[in-house]
C-alpha positions as CSV (number, residue, x, y, z in Angstrom):
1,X,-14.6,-38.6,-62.7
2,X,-16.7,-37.7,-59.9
3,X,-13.9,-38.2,-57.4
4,X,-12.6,-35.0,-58.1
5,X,-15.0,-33.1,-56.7
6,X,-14.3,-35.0,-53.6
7,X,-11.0,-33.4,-53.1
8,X,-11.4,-29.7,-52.1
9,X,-13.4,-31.4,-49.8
10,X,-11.0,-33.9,-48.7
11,X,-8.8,-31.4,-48.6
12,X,-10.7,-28.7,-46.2
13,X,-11.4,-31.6,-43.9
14,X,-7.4,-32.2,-43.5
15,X,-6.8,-28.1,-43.3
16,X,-9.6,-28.0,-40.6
17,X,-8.5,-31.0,-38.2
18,X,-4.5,-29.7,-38.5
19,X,-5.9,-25.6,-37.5
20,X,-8.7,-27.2,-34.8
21,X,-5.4,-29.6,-33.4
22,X,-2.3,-27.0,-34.0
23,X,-2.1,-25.7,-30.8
24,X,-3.1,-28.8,-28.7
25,X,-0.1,-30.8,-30.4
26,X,2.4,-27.8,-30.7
27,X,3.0,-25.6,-27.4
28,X,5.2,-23.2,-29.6
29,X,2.5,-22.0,-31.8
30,X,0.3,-22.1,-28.7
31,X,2.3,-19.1,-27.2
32,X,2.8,-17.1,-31.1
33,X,-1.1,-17.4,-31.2
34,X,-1.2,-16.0,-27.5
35,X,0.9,-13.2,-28.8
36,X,-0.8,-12.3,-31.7
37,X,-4.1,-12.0,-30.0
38,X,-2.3,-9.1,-28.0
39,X,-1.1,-7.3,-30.6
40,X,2.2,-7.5,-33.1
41,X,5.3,-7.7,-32.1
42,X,6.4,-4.1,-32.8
43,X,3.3,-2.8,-30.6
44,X,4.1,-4.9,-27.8
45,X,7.9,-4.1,-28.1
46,X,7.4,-0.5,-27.2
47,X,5.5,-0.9,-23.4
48,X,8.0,-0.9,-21.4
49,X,5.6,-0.3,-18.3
50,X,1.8,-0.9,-17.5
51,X,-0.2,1.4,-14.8
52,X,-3.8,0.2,-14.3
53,X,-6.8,1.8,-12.2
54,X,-9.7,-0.1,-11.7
55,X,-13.1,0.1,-9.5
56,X,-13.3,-3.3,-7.0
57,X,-15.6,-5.5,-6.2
58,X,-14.9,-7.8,-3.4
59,X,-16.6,-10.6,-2.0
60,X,-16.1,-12.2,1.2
61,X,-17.9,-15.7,1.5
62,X,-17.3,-17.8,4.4
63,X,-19.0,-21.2,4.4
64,X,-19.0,-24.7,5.4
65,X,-17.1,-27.5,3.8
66,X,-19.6,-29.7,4.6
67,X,-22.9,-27.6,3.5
68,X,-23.3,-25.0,1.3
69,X,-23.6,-21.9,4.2
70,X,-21.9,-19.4,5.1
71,X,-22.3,-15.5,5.3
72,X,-21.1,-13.6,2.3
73,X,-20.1,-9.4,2.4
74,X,-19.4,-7.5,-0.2
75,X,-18.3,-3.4,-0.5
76,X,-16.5,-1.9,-3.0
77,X,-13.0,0.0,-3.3
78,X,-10.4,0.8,-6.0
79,X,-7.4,-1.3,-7.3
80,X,-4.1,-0.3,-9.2
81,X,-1.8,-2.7,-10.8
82,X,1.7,-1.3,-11.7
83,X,4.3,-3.3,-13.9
84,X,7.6,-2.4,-15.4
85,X,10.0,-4.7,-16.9
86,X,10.1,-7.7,-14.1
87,X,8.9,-5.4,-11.4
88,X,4.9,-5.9,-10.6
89,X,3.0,-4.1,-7.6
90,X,-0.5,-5.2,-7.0
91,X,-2.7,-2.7,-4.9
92,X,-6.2,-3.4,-3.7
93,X,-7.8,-0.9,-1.3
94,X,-11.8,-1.8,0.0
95,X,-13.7,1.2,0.7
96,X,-12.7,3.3,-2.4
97,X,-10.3,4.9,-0.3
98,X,-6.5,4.0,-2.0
99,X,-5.0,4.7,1.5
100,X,-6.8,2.1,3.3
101,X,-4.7,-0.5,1.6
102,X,-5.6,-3.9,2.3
103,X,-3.8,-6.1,0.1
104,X,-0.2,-5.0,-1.6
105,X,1.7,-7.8,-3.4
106,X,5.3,-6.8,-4.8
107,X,8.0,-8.0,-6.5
108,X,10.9,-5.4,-6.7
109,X,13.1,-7.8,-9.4
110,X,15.0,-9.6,-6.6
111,X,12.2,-9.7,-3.8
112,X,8.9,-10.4,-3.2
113,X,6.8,-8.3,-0.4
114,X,3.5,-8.5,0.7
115,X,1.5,-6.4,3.4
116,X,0.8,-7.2,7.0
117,X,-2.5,-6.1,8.0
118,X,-0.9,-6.0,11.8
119,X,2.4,-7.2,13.4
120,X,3.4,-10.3,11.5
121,X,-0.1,-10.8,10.3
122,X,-1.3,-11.1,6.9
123,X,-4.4,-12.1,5.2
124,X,-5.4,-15.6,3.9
125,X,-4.4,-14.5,-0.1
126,X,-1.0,-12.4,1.0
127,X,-0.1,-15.3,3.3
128,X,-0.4,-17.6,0.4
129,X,1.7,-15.1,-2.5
130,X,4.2,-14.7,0.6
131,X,4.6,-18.3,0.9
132,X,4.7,-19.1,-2.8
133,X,6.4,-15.9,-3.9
134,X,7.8,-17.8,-7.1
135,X,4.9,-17.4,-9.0
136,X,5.4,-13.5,-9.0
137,X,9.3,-14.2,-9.4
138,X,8.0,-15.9,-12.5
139,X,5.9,-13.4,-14.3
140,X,2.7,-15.0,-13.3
141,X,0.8,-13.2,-11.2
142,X,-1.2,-10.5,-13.2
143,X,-0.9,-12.5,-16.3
144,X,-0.8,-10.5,-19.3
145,X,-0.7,-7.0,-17.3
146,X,2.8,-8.2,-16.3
147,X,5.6,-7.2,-18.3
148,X,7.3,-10.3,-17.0
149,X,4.8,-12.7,-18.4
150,X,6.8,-15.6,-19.4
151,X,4.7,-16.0,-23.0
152,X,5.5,-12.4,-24.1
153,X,8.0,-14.2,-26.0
154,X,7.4,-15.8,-28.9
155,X,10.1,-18.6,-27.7
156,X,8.3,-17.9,-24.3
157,X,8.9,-21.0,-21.4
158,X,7.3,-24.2,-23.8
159,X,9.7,-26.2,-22.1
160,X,8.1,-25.7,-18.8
161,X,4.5,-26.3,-20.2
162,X,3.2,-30.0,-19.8
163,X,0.0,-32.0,-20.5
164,X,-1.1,-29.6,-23.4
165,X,-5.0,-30.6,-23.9
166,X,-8.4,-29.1,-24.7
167,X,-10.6,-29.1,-20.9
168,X,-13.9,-27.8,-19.9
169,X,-14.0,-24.8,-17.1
170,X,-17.7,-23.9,-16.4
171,X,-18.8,-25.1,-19.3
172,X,-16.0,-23.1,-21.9
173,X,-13.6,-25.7,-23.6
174,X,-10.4,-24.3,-23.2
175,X,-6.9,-25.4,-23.6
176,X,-5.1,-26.1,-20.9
177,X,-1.5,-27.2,-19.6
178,X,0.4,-27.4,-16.3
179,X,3.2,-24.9,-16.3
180,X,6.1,-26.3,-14.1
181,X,9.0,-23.5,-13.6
182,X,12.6,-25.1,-13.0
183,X,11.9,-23.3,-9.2
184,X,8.8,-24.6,-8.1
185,X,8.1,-25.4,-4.9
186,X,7.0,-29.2,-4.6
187,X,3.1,-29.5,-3.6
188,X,2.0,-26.4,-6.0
189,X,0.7,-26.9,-9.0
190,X,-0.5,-24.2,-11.7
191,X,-2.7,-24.7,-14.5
192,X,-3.1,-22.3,-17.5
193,X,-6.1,-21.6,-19.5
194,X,-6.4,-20.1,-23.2
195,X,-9.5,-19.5,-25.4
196,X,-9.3,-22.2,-28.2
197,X,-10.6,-19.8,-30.7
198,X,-8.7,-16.4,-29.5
199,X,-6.2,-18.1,-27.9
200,X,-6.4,-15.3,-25.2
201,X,-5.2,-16.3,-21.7
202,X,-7.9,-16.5,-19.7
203,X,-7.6,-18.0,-16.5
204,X,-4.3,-19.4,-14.5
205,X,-5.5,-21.7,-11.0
206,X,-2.6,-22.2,-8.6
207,X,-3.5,-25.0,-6.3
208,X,-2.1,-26.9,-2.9
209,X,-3.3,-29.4,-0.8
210,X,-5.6,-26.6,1.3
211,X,-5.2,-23.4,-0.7
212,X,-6.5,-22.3,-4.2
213,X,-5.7,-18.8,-6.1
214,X,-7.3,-18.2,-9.4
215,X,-7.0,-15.4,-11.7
216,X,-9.0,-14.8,-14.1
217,X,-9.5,-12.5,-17.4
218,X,-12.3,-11.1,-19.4
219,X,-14.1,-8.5,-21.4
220,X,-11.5,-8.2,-23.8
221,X,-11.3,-4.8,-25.9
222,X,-8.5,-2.9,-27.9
223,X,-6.9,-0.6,-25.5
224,X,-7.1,3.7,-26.7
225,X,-4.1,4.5,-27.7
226,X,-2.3,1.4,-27.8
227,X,-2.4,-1.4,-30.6
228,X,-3.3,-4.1,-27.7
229,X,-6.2,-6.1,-26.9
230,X,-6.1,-6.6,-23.2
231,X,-8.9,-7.3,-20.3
232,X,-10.5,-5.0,-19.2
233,X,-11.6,-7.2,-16.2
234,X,-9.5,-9.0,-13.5
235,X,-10.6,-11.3,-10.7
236,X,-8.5,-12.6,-7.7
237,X,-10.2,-15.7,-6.3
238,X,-8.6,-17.1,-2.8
239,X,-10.2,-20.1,-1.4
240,X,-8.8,-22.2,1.7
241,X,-10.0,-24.4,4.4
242,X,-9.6,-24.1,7.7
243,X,-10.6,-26.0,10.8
244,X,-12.8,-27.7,8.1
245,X,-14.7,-24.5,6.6
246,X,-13.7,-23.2,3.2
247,X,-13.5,-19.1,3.3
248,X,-13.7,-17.4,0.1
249,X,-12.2,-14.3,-1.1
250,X,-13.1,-12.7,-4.2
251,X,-11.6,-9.4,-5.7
252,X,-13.5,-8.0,-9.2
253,X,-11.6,-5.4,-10.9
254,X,-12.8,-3.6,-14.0
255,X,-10.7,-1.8,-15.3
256,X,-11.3,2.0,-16.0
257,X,-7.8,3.5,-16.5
258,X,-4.7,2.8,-18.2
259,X,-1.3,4.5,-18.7
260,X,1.6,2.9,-20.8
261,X,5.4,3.7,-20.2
262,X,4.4,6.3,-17.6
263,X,8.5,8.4,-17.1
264,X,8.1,8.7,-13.0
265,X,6.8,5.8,-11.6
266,X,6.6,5.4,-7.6
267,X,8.9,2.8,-6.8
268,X,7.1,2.0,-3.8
269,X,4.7,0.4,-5.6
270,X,7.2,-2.5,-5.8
271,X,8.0,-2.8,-2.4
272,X,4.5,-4.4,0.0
273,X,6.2,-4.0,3.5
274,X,5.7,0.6,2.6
């Protein structure tokens, strides 16, 4: 008779192992929890467009790959991220004065643009998103600011995702899988991260032989005026080596100001070569 009492038991260990493994064997419920820890699906249906303001922190580092050395300079400047439907502008201006822009990434729905700091120049992380402009032709860049971001569906793109498992990143244990779009360039390869118990997209790392971009996301909070839970903080790392040294470039955004479905936005935000 005593078995009985065994069963609940039995039976939350079985509940338990099938919630701790539903994601890690089932992409498609990876992306409707991903959703869900945005908001529901009538709240997210409504933004049409996404204008961010945010006070920068950059960090320059530039080091040795064979020593840990290397100067490091830091300032500080504002940042504005604009999005509507596929359309994504990326802004970043050192100094805290928005004319001085530095970096401007853009995808206009057919091209992508980024800035040249003189003729036919770019920086190190504009060179690369100019080179590899698929992964803003793909929603990616920006992550969930982007209204293009290819899990904003419940569907989404699982049939792009590959090698769904639980990692560690710093020391988090996170999901993670390789997202390969039918378009990517061979020699790229980008990694997405989630929160195993939000299931909030945290981090994305694209990465070449020489070159690595990560973005990643944090201090999550409910949005005023909005029924979304978005971060409030985003971070643009660049690394690359050259002539063996590894430079660094780090941009820290927190986020201080939002605006949602905004009637007259600058469509030059969508074009980097203005």
């Amino acid at each position: 008779m005593k078995r009985k009492y065994y069963y609940p038991l039995i039976a939350c260990c079985i509940l338990a192992i099938q919630v701790s493994g539903l994601c890690a064997d089932n992409p498609e419920q990876l992306i409707a929890a991903h959703l869900e820890s945005i908001g529901s699906a009538d709240a997210l249906s409504q933004i049409k467009s996404i204008t961010l303001v945010g006070a920068l922190v950059p960090e320059f580092n530039q080091g040795s790959i064979y020593a840990n050395q290397g100067s490091t300079y830091t300032t500080s400047g504002v940042a504005m991220l604009v999005s509507e439907g596929t359309k994504i502008g990326i802004v970043i201006s050192p100094g805290g004065n928005a004319s001085q822009t530095w970096e401007h990434f853009a995808y206009d729905g057919k091209d992508v643009t980024t800035r040249d700091i003189s003729y036919r120049t770019k920086t190190l992380m504009s060179d690369f998103i100019h080179n590899y402009d698929w992964i803003m032709k793909n929603g990616l860049l920006g992550g969930v600011y982007s209204r293009g971001w290819p899990f904003l569906d419940a569907k989404g793109d699982s049939s792009n995702m590959r090698e769904l498992r639980k990692t560690k990143v710093d020391g988090d244990e996170l999901y993670e899988f390789e997202y390969r779009p039918a378009d990517r360039y061979v020699g790229m390869t980008i990694n997405l991260y989630f929160d195993p118990e939000t299931y909030r997209h945290v981090r994305t790392q694209y990465r070449s032989s020489l070159f690595i971009l990560t973005e990643k996301f944090d201090d999550f909070r409910k949005v005023d005026g909005v029924s979304l839970t978005l971060p409030h903080n985003y971070t643009l790392e660049h690394s690359e080596v050259i002539n063996s040294r590894i430079y660094v470039k780090t941009w820290n955004i927190d986020i201080l100001a939002w605006e949602f479905n905004e009637p007259d936005i600058n469509q030059d935000i969508f074009n980097g070569k203005k």
